[in-house]
LOVEX-772394 format. One line per field, with one value per residue: x negated, y, z of N, C-alpha, C, O in turn; residue number from 1; residue in one letter. Coordinates in Angstrom, 1 decimal, always signed. Layout:
REM LOVEX-772394
n.u [X_...]
n.v [Y_...]
n.w [Z_...]
ca.u [X_...]
ca.v [Y_...]
ca.w [Z_...]
c.u [X_...]
c.v [Y_...]
c.w [Z_...]
o.u [X_...]
o.v [Y_...]
o.w [Z_...]
k [NUM_...]
r [A_...]
***
This chain:
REM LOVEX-772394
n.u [-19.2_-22.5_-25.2_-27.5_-30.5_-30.2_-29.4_-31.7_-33.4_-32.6_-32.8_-35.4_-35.7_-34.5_-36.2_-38.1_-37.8_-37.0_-39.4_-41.5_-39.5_-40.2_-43.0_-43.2_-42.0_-43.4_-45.8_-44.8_-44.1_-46.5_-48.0_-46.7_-46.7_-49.3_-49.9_-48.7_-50.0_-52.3_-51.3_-50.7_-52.9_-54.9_-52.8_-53.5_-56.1_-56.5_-55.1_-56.4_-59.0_-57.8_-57.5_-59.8_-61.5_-59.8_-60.1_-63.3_-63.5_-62.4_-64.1_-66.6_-65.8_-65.4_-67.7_-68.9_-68.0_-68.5_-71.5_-71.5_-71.4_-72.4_-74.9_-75.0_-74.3_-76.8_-78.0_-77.2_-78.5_-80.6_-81.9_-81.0_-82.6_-84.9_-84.6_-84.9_-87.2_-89.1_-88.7_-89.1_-92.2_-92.8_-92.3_-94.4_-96.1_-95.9_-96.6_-99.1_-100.7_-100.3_-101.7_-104.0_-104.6_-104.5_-106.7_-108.7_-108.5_-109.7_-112.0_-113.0_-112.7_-114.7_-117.0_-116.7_-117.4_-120.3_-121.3_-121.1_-122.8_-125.2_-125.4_-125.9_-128.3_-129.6_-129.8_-131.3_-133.4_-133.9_-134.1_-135.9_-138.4_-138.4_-139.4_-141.7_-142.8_-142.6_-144.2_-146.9_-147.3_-147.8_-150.0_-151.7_-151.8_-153.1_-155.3_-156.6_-157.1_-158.3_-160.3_-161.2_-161.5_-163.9_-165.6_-166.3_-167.0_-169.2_-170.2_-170.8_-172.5_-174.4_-175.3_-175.6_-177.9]
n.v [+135.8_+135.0_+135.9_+133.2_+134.2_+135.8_+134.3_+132.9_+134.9_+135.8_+133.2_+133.1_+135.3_+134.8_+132.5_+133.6_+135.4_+133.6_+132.1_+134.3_+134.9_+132.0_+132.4_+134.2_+133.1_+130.8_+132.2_+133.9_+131.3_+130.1_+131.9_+131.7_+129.6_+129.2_+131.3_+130.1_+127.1_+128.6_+129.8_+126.9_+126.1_+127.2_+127.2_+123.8_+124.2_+125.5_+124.0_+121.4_+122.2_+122.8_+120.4_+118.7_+120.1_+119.4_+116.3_+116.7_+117.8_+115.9_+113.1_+114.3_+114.4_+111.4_+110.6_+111.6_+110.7_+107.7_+108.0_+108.6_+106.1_+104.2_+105.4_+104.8_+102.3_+101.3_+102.5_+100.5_+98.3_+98.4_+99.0_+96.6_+95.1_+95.8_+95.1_+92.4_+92.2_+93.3_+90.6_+88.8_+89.8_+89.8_+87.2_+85.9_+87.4_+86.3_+83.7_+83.8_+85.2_+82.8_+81.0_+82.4_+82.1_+79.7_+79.0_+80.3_+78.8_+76.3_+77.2_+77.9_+76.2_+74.4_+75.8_+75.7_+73.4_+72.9_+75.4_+74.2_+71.6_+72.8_+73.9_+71.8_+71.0_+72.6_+72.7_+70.4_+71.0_+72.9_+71.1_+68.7_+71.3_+72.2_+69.8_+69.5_+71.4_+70.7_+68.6_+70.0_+71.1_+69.2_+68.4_+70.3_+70.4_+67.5_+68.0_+69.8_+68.4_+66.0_+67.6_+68.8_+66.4_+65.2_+67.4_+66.5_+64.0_+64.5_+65.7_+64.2_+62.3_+64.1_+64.2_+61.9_+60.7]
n.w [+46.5_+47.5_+45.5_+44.1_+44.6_+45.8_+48.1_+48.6_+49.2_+51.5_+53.0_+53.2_+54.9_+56.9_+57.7_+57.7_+59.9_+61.9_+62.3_+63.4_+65.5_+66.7_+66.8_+68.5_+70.6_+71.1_+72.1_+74.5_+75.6_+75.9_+77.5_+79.7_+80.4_+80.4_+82.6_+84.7_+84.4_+85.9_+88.5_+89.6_+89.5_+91.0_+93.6_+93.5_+94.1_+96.3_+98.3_+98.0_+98.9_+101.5_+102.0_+101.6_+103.9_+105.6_+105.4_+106.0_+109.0_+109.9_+109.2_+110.4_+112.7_+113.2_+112.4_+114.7_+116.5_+116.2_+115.8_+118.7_+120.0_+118.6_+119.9_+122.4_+122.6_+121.6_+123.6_+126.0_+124.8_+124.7_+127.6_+128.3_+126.7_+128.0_+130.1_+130.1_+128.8_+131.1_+133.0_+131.8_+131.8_+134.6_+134.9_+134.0_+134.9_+137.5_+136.8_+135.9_+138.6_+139.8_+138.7_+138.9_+141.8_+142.2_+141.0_+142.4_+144.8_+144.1_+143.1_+145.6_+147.3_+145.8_+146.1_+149.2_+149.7_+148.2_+149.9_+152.4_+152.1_+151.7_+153.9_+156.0_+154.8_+155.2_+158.1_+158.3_+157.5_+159.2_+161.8_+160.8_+160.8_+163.6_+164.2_+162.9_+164.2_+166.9_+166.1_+165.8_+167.9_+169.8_+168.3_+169.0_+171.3_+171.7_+170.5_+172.5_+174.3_+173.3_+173.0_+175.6_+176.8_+174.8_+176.2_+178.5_+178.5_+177.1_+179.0_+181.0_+179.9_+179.6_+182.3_+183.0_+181.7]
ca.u [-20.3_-24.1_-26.3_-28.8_-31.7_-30.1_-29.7_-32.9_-34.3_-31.9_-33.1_-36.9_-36.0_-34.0_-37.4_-39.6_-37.4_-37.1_-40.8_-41.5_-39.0_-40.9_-44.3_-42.8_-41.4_-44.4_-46.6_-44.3_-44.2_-48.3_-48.4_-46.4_-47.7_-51.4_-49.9_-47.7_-51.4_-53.4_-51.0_-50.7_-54.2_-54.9_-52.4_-54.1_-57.7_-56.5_-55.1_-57.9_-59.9_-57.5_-57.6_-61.2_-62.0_-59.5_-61.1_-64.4_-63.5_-61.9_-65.2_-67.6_-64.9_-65.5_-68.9_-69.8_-67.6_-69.2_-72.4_-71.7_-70.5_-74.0_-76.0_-74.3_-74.4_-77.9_-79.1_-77.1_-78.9_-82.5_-81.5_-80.8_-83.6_-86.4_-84.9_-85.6_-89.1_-89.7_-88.1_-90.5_-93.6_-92.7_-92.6_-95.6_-97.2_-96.2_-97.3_-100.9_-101.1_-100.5_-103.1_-105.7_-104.6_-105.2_-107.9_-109.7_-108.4_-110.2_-113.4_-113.2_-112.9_-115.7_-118.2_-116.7_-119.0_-121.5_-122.1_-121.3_-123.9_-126.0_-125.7_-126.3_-129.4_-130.4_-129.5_-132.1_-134.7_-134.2_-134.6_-137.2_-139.3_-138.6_-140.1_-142.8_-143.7_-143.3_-145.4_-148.1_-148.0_-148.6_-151.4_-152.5_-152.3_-153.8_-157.0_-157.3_-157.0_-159.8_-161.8_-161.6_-162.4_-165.2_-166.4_-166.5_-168.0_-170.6_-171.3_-171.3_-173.7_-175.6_-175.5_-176.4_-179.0]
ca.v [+135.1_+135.7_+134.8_+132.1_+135.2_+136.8_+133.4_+132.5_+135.7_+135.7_+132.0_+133.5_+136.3_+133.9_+131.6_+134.6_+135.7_+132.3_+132.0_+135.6_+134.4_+131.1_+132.3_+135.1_+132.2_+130.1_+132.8_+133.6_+130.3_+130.2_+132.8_+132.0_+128.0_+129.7_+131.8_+128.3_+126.4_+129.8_+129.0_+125.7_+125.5_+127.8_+126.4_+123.3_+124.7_+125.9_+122.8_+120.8_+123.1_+122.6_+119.1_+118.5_+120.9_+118.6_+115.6_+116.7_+117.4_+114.0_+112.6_+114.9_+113.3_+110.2_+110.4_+112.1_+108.9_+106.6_+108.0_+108.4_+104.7_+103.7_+105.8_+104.2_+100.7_+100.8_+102.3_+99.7_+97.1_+98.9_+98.6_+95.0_+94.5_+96.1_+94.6_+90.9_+92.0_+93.3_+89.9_+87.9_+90.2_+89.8_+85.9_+85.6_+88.1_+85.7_+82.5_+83.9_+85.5_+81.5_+80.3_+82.7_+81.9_+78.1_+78.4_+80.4_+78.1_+75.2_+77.5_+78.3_+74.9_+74.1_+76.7_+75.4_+72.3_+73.8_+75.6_+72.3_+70.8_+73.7_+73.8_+70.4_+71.0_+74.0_+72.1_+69.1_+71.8_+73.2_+69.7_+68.9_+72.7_+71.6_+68.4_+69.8_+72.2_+69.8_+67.8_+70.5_+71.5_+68.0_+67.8_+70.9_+70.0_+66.6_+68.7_+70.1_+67.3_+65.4_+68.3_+68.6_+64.9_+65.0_+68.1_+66.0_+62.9_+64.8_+66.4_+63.0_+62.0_+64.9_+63.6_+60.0_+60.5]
ca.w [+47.1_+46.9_+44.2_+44.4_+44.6_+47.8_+48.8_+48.5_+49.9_+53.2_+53.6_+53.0_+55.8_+58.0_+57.8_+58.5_+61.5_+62.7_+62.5_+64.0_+66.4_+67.2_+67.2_+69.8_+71.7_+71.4_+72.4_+75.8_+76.3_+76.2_+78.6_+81.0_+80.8_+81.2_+84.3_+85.5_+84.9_+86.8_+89.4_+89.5_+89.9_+92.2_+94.7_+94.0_+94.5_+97.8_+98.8_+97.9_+99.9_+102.7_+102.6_+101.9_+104.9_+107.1_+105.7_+106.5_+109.8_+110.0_+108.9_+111.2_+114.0_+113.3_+112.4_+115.9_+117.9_+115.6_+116.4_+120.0_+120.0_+118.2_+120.6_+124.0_+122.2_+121.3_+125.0_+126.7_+124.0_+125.1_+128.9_+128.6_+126.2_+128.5_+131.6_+130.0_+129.0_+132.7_+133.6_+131.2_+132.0_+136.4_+135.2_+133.5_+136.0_+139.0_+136.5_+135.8_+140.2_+140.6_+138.1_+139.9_+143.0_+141.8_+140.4_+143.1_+145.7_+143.6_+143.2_+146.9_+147.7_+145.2_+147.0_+150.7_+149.5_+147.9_+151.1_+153.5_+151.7_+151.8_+155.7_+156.3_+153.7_+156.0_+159.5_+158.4_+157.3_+160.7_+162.3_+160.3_+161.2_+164.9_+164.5_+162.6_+165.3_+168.2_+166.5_+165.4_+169.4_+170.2_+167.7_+169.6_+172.5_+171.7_+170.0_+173.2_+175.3_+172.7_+173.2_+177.0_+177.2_+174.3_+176.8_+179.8_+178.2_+176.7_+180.7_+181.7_+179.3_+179.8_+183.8_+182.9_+180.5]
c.u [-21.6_-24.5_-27.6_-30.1_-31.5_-29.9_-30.5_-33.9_-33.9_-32.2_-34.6_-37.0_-35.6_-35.4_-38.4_-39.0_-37.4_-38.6_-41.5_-41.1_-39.7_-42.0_-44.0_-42.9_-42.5_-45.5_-46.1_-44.0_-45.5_-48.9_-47.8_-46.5_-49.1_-51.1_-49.5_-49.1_-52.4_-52.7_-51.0_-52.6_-55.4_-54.3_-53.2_-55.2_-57.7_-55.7_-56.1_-58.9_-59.7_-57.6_-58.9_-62.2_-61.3_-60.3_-62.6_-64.6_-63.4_-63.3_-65.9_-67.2_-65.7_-66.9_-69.7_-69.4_-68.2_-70.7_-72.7_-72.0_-72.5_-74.9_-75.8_-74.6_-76.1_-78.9_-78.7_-78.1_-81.0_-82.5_-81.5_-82.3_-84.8_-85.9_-85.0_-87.1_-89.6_-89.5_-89.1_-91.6_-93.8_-93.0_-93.5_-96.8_-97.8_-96.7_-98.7_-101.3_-101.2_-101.6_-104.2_-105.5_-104.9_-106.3_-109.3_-109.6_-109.4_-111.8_-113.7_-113.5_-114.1_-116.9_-118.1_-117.5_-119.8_-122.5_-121.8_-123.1_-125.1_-126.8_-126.1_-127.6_-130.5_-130.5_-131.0_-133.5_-135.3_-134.7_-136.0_-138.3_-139.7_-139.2_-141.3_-143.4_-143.8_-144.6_-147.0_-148.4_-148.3_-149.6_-152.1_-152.9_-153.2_-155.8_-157.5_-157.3_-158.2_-161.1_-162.2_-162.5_-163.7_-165.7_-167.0_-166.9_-169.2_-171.7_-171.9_-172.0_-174.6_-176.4_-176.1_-177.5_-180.1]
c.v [+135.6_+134.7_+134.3_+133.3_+135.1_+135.8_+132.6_+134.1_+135.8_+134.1_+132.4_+134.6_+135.6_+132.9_+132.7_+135.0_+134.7_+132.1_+133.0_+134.8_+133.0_+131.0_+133.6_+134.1_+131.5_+131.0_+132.9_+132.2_+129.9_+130.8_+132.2_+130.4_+128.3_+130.1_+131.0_+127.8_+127.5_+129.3_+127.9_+125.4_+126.3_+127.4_+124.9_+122.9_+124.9_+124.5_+121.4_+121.1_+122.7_+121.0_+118.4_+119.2_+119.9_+117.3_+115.3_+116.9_+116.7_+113.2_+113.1_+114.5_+112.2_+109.5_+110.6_+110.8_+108.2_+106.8_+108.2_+107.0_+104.0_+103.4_+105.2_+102.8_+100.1_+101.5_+101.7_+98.2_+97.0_+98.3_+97.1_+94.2_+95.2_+95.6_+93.0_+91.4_+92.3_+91.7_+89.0_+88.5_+89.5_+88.0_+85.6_+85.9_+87.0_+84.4_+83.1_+84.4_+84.0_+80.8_+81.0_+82.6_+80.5_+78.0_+79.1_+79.7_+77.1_+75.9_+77.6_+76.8_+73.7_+74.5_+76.3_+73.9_+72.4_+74.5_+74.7_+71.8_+71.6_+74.1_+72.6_+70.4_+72.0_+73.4_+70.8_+69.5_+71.9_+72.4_+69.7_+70.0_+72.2_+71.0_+68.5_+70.5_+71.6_+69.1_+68.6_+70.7_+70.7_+67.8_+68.9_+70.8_+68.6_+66.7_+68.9_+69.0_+66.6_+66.3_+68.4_+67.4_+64.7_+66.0_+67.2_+64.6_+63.6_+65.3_+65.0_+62.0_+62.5_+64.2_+62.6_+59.7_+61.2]
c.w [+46.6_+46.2_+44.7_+45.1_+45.7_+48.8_+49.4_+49.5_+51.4_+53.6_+53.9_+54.7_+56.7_+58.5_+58.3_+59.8_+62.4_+62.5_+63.2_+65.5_+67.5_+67.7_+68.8_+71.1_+72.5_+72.1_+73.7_+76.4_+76.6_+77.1_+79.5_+81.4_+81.2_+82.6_+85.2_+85.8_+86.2_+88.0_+90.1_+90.0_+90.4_+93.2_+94.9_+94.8_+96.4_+98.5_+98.7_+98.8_+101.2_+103.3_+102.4_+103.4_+106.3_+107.0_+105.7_+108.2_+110.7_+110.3_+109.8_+112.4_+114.3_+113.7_+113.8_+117.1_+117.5_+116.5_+118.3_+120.5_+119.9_+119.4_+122.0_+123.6_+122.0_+122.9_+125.7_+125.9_+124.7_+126.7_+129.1_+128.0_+127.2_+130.2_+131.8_+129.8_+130.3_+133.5_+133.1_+132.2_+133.7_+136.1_+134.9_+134.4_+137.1_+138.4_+136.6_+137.3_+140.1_+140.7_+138.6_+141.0_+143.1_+141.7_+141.5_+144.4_+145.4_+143.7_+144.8_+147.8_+147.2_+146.1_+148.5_+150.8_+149.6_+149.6_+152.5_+153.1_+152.1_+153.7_+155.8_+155.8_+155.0_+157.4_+159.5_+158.2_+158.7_+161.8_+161.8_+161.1_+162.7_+165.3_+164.1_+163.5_+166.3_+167.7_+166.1_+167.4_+170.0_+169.5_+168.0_+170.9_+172.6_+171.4_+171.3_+174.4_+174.9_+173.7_+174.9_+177.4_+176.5_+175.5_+177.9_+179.8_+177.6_+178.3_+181.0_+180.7_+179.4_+181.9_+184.1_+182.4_+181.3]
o.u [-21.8_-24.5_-28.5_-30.5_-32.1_-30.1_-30.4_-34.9_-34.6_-31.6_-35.1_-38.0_-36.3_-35.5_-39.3_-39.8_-37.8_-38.6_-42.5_-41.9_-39.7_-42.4_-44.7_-43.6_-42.7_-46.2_-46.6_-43.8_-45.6_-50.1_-48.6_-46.3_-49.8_-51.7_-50.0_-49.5_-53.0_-53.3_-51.4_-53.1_-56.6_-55.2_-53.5_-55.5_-58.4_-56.3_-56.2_-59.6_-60.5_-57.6_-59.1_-63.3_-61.9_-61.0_-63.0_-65.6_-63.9_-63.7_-66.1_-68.0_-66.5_-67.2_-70.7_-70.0_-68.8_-71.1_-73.8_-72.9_-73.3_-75.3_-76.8_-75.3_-76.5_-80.0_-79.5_-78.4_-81.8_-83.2_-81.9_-82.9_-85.9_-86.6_-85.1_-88.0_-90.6_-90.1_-89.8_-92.0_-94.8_-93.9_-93.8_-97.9_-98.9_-97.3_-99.5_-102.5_-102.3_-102.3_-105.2_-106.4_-105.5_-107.0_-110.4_-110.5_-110.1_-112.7_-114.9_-114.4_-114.4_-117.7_-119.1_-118.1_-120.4_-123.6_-122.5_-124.2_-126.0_-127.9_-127.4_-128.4_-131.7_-131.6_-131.6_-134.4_-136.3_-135.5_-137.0_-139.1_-140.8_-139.8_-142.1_-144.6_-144.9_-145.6_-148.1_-149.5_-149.0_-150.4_-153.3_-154.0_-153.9_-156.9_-158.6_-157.6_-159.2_-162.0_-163.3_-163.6_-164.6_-166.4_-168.2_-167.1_-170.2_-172.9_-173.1_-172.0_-175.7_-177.5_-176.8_-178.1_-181.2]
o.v [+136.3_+133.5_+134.8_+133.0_+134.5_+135.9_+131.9_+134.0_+135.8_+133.8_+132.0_+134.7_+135.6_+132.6_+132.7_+135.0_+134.9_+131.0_+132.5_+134.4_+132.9_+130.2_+133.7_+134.1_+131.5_+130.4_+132.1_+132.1_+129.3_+130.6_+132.2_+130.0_+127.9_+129.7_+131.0_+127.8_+127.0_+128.4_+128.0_+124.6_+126.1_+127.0_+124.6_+122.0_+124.5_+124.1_+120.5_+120.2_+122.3_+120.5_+117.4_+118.8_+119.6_+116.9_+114.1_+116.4_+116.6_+112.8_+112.2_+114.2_+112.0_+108.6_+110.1_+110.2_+107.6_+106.2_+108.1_+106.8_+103.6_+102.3_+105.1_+102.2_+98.9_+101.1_+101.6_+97.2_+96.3_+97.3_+96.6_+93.3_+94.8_+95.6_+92.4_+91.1_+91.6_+91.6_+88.4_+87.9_+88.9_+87.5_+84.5_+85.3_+86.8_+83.7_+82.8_+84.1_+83.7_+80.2_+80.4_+83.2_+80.1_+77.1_+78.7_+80.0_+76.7_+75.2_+77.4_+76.6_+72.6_+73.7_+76.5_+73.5_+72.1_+74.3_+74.8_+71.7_+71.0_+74.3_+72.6_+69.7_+71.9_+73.6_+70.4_+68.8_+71.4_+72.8_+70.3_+69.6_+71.9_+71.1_+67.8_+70.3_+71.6_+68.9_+68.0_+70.6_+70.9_+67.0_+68.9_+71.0_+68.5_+66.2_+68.5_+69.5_+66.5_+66.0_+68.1_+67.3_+64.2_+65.3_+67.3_+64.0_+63.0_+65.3_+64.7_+60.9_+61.9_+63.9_+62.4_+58.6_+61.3]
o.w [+45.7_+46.2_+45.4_+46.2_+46.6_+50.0_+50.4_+50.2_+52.4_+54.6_+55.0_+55.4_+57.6_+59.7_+59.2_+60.7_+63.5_+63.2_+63.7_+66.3_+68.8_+68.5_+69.8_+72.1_+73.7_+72.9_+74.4_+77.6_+77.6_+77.6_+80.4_+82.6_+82.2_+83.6_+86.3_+87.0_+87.2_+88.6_+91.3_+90.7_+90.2_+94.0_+96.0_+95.6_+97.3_+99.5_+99.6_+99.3_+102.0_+104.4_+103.1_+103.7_+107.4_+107.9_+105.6_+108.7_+111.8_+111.4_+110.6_+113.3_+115.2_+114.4_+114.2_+117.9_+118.4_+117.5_+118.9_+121.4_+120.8_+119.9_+122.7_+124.4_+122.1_+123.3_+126.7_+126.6_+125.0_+127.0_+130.2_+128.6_+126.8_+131.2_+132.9_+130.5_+130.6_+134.5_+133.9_+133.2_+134.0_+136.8_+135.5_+134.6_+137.5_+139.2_+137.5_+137.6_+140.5_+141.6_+138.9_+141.6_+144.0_+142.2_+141.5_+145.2_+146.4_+144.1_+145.2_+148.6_+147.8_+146.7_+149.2_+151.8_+150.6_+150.2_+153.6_+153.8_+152.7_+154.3_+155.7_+156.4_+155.3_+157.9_+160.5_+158.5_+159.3_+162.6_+162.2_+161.9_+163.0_+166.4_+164.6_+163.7_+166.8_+168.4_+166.2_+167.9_+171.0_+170.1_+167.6_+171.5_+173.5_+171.7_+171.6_+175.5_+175.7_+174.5_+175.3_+178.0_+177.1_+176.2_+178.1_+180.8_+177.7_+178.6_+181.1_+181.1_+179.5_+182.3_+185.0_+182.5_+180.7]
k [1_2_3_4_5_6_7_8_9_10_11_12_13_14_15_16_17_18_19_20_21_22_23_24_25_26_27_28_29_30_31_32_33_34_35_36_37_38_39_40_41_42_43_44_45_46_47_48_49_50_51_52_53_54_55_56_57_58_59_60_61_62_63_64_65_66_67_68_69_70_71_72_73_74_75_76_77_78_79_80_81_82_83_84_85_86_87_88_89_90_91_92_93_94_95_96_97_98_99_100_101_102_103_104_105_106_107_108_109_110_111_112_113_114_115_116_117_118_119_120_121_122_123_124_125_126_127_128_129_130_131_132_133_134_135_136_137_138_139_140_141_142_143_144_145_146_147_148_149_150_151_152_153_154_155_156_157_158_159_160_161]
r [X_X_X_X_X_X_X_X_X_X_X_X_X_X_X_X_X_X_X_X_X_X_X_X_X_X_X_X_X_X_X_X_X_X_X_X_X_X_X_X_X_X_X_X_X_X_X_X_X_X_X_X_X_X_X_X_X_X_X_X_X_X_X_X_X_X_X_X_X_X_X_X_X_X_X_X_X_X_X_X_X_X_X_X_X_X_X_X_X_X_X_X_X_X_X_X_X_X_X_X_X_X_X_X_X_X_X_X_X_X_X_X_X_X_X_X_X_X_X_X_X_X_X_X_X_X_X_X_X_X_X_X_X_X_X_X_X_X_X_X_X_X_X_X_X_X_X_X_X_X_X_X_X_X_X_X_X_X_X_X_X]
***
């Protein structure tokens, strides 16, 4: 049998080979876990890629119906809303045509007074003028009628005298 020494030194070399042996192992197992992870995360990089790329196209989908959707929803919203304000504006239009059509019927009807009165005013002048000139041509013709007859009493004074 072997002596304690060689027992002790072949447990010493058995511990260094088995540790040799382990850090070998551990080292190929470090490599080929780093090349597993390289892998590993590379295929995932690329799948990540691939499915970030579909769901961005997904999204730029969505986004372009969405915003179609929007843009149709908000010019039927405009359409509706500018064909009540045309609908207000036409009613307000034909309320304020009424009110000036009111209110110049009332001024018109004010002024068809106004100048009633004004005629009648002018009609009584005219009368009046008329009556003033008949009677100035009767106070002409009466002048000359005086004076005929002062002439022809003064002859026949002159005759008598």
């Amino acid at each position: 049998m072997l002596e304690q020494k060689e027992l002790d030194v072949l447990k010493n070399m058995m511990e260094s080979v088995l540790e040799k042996s382990e850090e070998s192992i551990l080292s190929k197992v470090d490599e080929r876990l780093e090349k597993s992870e390289e892998s590993i995360l590379s295929k995932v990089d690329e799948r990540l890629e691939k499915s970030e790329e579909s769901i961005l196209s997904k999204v730029d989908e969505r986004l372009e119906k969405s915003e179609e959707s929007i843009l149709s929803k908000v010019d039927e919203r405009l359409e509706k809303s500018e064909e009540s304000i045309l609908s207000k504006v036409d009613e307000r239009l034909a309320n304020s045509e009424n009110l000036l059509l009111e209110e110049m019927e009332r001024t018109r009807s004010i002024l068809d007074t106004k100048i009633e009165r004004v005629q009648k005013n002018l009609d009584e002048l005219s009368q009046h003028y008329r009556i003033t000139k008949l009677e100035n041509d009767n106070m002409a013709l009466l002048l000359k009628m005086i004076e005929g007859l002062t002439r022809r009493v003064e002859e026949l004074e002159r005759k008598t005298a």
